[in-house]
C-alpha positions in Angstrom: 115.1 109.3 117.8 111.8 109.6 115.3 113.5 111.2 112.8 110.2 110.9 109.9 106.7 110.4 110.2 104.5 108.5 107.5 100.6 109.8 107.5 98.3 110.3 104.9 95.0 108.4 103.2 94.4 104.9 104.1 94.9 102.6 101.0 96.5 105.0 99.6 100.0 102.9 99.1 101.4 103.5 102.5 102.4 100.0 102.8 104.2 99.9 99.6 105.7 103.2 100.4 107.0 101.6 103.7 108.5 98.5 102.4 110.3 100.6 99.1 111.9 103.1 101.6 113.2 100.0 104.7 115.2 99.2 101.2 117.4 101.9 101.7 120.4 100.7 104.6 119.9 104.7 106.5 116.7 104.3 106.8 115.0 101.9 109.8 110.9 101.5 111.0 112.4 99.5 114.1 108.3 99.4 115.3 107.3 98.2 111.9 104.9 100.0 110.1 101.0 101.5 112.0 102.9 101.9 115.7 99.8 103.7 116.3 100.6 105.5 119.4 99.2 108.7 118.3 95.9 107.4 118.3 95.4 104.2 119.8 98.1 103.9 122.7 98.9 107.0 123.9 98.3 105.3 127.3 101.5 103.7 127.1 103.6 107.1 127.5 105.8 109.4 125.2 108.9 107.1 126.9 107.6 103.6 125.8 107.2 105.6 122.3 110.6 107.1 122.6 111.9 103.9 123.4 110.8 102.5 120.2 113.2 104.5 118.2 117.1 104.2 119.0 119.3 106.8 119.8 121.8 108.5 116.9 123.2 105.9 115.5 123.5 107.0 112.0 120.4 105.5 110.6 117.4 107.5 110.1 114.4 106.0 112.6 110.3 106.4 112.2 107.0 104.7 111.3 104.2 105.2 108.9 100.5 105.2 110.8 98.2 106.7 108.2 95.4 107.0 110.8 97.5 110.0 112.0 96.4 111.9 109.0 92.9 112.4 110.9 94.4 113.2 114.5 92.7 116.0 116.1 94.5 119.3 116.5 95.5 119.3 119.7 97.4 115.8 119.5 99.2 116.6 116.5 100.1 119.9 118.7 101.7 117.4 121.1 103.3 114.9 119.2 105.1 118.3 117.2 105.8 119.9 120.9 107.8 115.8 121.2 109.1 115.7 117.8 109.7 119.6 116.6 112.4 118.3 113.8 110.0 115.2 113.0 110.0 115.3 108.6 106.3 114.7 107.9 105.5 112.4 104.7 101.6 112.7 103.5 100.8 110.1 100.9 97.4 110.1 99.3 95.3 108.7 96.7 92.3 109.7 94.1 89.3 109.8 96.9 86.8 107.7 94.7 89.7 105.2 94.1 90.5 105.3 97.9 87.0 105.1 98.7 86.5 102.1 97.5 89.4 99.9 98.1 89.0 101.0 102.0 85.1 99.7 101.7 86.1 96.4 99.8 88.5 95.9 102.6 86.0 97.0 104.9 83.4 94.4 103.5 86.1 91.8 103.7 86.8 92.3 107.3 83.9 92.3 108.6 82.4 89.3 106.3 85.1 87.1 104.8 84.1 85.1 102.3 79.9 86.2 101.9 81.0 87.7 98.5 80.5 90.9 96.8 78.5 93.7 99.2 75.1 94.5 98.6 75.0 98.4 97.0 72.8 99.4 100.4 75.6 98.0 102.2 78.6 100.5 100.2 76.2 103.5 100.5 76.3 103.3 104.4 80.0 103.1 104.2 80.4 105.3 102.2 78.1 108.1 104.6 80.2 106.9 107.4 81.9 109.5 109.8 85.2 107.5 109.8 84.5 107.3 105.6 83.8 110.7 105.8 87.3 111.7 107.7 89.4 109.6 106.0 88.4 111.1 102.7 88.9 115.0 104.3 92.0 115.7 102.9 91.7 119.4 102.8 91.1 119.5 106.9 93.8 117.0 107.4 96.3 119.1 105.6 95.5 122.4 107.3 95.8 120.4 110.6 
């Protein structure tokens, strides 16, 4: 049963948050950590997803995606008619701060080992759309 749900701001310390709660012997992320189902493989069915988490068996199960913190409305409407007793977590992080460690890694991705990114290069990042959501943390909230 997906008992808790990890969202919130990418590079925002989800990952640390993840490994610091597996620490405790009730809780369990038996998908590992950025299942993303929500947004990348709905395709596979609510059962496969189901699947993922075992039945009461005194632990506490769930995952941590923090891409879910920019679903649209009407998924998060389905994964909550799933999951009505899911315990939401929303972790963010200062929005400059944020900003900037998700372009570095960005840059880093895309060009490993070219060095630092030219200043034209961060601008256009930073005037992205999916910049631009991830750093929307007043419309993620009130969806």
């Amino acid at each position: 049963m997906l008992d808790f749900l990890g969202i919130g701001a990418q590079k925002a310390g989800t990952s640390w948050l993840q490994r610091w709660l597996a620490e405790h012997p009730r809780l369990f992320f038996p998908a590992g950590k950025e299942v993303h189902f929500w947004d990348v493989h709905r395709s596979k069915g609510i059962d496969w997803y189901r699947g993922l988490f075992p039945d009461d068996d005194g632990t506490l199960c769930g995952e941590i995606t923090p891409a879910y913190a920019c679903l649209p409305p009407e998924t998060i409407a389905e994964c909550h008619t799933a999951f009505p007793d899911v315990r939401l977590m929303y972790i963010l992080r200062n929005p400059i701060d944020r900003a900037w460690s998700a372009a570095k890694m960005e840059w880093l991705r895309q060009r490993p080992g070219e060095g630092d990114a030219p200043d034209d290069w961060f601008i256009e990042e930073f005037r992205s759309e999916r910049s631009l959501a991830r750093r929307d943390y007043e419309t993620s909230l009130k969806n």
